[in-house]
N, C-alpha and C positions, 0 to 999 in steps of 0.2 A: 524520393517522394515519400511525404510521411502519411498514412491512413488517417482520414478522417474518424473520428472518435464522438462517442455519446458526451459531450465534453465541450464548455466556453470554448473559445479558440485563443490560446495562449503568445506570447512572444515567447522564443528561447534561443541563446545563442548555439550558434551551428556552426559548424568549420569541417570543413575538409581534410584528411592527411593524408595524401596519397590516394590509396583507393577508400580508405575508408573515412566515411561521415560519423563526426562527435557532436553532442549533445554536450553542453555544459551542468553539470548537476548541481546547483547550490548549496544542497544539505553536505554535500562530500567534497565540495569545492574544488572540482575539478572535469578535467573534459571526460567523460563515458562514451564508450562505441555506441551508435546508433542503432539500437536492434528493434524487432518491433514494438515486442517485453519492455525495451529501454522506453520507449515510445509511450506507453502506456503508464508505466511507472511516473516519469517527469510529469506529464501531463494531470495524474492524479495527487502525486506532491502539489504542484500547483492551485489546482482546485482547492485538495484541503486547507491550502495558506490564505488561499484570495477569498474565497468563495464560502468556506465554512470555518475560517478565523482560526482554526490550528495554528500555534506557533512553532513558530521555524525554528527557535532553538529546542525544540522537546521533542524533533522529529529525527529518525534514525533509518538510513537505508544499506540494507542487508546485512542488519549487525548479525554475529556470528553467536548461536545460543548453542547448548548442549540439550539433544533431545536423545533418550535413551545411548546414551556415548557415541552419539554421530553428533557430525558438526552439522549444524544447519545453519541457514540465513531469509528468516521473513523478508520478502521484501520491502515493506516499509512496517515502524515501530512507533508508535507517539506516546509519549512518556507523560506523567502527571509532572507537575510542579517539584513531587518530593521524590523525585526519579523512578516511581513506580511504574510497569509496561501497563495498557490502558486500552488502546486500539491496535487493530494489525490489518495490515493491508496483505493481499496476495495477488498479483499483477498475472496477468497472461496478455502474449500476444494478441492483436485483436480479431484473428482468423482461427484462434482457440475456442472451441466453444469452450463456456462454465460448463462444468459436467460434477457429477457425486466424486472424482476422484479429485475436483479441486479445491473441493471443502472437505474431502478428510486432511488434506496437505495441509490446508490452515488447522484444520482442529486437531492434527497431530504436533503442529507446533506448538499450539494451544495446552494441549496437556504440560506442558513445562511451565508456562507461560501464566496462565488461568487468566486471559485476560478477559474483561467482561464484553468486550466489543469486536466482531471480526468482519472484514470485506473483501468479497473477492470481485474481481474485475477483467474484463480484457478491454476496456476503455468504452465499448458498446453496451456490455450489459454490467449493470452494477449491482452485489447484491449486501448488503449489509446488515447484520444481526447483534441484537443484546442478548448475554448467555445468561443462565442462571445455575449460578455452581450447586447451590444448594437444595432446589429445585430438581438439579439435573433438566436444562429446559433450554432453549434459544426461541427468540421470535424475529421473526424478519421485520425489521425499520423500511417505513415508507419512503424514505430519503435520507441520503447520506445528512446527517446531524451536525448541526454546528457544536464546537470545542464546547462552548458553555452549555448546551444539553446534555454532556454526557455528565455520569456520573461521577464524579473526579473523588 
């Protein structure tokens, strides 16, 4: 059974193996384990594709970055047109609250990254913000933003 989410209600393929339930991911083109994290993630790709016109070839799920010589992995990446990182998502379970330790995780990925856009989520609460590197500044967005409002 999948949690209900702050979130349209999506179609996704689903299968069984065994004991464990996959989720099909289309950005990575293949089956994913069904976690709640999983859950969340899929569910929020979706949205940004349907709902706020992000395109699906400029989206990236858990690309692997260097931050201070550790490997990390954003969970989702949306890239500009001229392969620049742009937005970032950061997924939690939906029984996770947001808390200050889940927006240092994005904005310590952020420092590698400097991307002007950051969201965190566990599918219930969403929060998303425009940074200002120069400023040194972020302000919280009223609503997750379509592709063409940002600043590309």
């Amino acid at each position: 059974m999948t949690p209900s989410l702050n979130l349209p209600v999506f179609q996704f393929n689903i299968q069984r193996e065994g004991k464990k339930t996959k989720i099909f991911d289309d950005i990575r083109k293949r089956f994913i384990i069904l976690t709640p994290e999983e859950w969340v993630r899929q569910n929020i790709i979706r949205f940004l594709i349907e709902e706020r016109a992000f395109p699906k070839g400029l989206i990236a799920v858990e690309k692997e970055i260097i931050v201070n010589q550790l490997k990390k992995r954003p969970d989702i990446l949306v890239y500009r047109n001229n392969g620049t990182p742009l937005f970032m998502v950061e997924c939690k379970a939906p029984e996770v609250a947001i808390s200050q330790a889940t927006f240092d995780q994005a904005a310590n990925y952020n420092i590698k990254l400097k991307l002007p856009y950051l969201m965190v989520t566990n599918g219930i609460q969403h929060y998303c913000a425009s940074i200002n590197f120069e400023n040194k500044s972020f302000q919280f967005l009223k609503q997750i933003p379509h592709y063409n409002e940002l600043e590309l």
